[in-house]
C-alpha positions as CSV (number, residue, x, y, z in Angstrom):
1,X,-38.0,-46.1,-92.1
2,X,-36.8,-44.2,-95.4
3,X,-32.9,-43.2,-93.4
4,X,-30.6,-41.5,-95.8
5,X,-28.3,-40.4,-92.5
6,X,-27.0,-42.6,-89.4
7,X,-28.1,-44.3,-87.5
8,X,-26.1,-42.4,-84.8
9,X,-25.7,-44.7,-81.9
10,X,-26.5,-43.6,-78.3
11,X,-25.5,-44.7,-74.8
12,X,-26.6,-48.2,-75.0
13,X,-26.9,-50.6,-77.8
14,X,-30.8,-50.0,-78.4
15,X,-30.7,-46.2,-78.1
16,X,-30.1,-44.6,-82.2
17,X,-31.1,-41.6,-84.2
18,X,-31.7,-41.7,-87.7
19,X,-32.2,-38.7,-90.2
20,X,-35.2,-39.1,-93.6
21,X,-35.9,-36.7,-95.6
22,X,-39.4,-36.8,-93.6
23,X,-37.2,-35.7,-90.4
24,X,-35.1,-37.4,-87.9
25,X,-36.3,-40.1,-85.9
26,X,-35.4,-42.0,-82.7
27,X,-35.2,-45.6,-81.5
28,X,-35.2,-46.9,-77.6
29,X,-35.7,-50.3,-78.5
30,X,-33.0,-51.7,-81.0
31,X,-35.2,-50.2,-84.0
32,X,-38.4,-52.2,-83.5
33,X,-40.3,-48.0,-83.1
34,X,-39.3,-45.1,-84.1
35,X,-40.4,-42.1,-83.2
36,X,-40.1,-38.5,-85.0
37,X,-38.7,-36.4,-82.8
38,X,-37.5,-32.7,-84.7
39,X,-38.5,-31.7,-88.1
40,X,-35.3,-31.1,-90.6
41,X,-33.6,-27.4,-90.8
42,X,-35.1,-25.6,-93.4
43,X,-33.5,-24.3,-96.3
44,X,-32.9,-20.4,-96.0
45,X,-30.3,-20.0,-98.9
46,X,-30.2,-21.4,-102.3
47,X,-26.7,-21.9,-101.9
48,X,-26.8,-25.1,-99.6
49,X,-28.9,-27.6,-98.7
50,X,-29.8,-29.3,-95.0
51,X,-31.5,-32.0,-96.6
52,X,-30.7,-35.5,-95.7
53,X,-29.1,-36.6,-99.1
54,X,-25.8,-34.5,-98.1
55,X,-23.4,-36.5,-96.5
56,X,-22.3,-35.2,-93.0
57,X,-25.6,-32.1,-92.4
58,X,-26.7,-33.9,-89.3
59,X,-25.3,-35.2,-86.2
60,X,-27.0,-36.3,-82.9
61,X,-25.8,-35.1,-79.4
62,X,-27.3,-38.2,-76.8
63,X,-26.0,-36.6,-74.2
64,X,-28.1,-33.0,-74.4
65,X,-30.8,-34.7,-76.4
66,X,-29.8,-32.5,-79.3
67,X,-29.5,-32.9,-83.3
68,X,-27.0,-30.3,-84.9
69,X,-27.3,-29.1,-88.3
70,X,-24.7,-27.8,-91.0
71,X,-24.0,-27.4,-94.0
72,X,-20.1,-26.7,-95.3
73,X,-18.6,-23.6,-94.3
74,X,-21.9,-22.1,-92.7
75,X,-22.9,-21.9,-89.0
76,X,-24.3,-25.3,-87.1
77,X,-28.0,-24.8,-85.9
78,X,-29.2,-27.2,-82.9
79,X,-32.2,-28.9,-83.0
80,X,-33.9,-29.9,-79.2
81,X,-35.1,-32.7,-79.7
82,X,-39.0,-34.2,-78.4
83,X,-40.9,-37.0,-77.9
84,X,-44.3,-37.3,-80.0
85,X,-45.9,-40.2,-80.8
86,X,-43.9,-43.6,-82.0
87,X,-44.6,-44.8,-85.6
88,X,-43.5,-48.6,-87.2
């Protein structure tokens, strides 16, 4: 896994997030899979960036099964997240 952000721990010790500059990916079984579930927030302004190398864009809500997304002063955006296919 190429993580630049997290892992974000979950409600039990095997359960993490973890954002790449490939997306943000989750683990149900102490990181043995992972599995891609959102895509990154695009950038829309040339002013700031959402891409993983920023310290603090991303941060993972277990609870609603969300990833929110923000950069500086501008608005967070909330990514739902899915459940595609597991990757190693």
């Amino acid at each position: 896994m190429d993580i630049w952000q997290g892992p974000f721990f979950g409600a039990d010790e095997k359960t993490m997030v973890a954002a790449g500059p490939q997306g943000i990916y989750k683990t149900t079984d102490a990181a043995k899979t992972w599995t891609k579930v959102s895509g990154l927030r695009p950038n829309l302004d040339q002013h700031f960036s959402f891409a993983t190398k920023w310290h603090g864009c991303y941060s993972w809500d277990p609870v609603h099964g969300a990833i929110y997304t923000t950069a500086m002063s501008h608005p967070a955006f909330k990514n739902q997240l899915s459940a595609p296919a597991k990757i190693r």
